[in-house]
Wavefront OBJ file of the C-alpha trace (Angstrom):
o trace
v 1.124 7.670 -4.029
v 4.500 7.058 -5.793
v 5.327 4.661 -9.195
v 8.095 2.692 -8.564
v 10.549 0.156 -10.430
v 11.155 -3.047 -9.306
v 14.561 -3.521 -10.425
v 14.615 -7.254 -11.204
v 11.382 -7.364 -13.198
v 11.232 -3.837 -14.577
v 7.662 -3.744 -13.458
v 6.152 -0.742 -12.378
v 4.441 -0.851 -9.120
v 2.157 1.819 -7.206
v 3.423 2.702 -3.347
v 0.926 4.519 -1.225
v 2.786 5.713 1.809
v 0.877 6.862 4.858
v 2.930 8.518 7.611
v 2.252 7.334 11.035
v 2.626 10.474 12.967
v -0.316 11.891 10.764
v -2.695 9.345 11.543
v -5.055 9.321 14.428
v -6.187 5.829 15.501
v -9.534 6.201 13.537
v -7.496 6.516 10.406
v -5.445 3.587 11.597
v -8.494 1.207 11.668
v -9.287 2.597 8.352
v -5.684 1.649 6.712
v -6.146 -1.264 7.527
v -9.731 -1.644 6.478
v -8.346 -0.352 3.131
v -5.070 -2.745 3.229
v -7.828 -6.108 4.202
v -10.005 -4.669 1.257
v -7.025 -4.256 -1.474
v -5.663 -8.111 -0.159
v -9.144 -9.512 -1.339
v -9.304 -7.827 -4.597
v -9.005 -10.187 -7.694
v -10.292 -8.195 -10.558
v -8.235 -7.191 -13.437
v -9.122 -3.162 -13.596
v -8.356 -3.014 -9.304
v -4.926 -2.584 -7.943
v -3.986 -5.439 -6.089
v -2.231 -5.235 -2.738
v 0.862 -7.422 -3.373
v 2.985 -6.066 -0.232
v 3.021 -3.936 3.516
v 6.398 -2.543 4.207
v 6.518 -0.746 7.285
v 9.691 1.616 9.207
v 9.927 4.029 12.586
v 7.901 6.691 10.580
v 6.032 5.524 7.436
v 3.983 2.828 6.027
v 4.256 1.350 2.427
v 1.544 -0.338 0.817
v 2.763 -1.704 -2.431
v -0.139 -2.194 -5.630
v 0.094 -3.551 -8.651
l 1 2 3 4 5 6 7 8 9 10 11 12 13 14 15 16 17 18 19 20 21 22 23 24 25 26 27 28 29 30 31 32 33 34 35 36 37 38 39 40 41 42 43 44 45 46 47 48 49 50 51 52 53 54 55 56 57 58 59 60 61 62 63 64
């Protein structure tokens, strides 16, 4: 997990980056478990999942 910047806002956001070529496709199903979970979250002390980036090798799920 990384803090980031968002430039335009100044608002710090949380990045959890999972690389693909470490995951085996039990860990797969449970990313996305985890990503569906975080999505339904509404709760003021829970990071919310406000964005899935995704490249060749990595996957970036943004929190607030």
């Amino acid at each position: 997990m990384k803090s980031v910047l968002k430039i335009e806002t100044q608002e710090v956001r949380i990045v959890k980056i999972y690389r693909k070529n470490e995951l085996s496709s039990e860990l797969v199903s449970m990313v996305k478990e985890e990503i569906a979970f975080f999505k339904t979250l509404d709760h003021p002390n829970i990071a919310k999942c406000l964005e899935v980036l995704e490249d060749e090798h990595k996957l970036y799920v943004v929190l607030d």
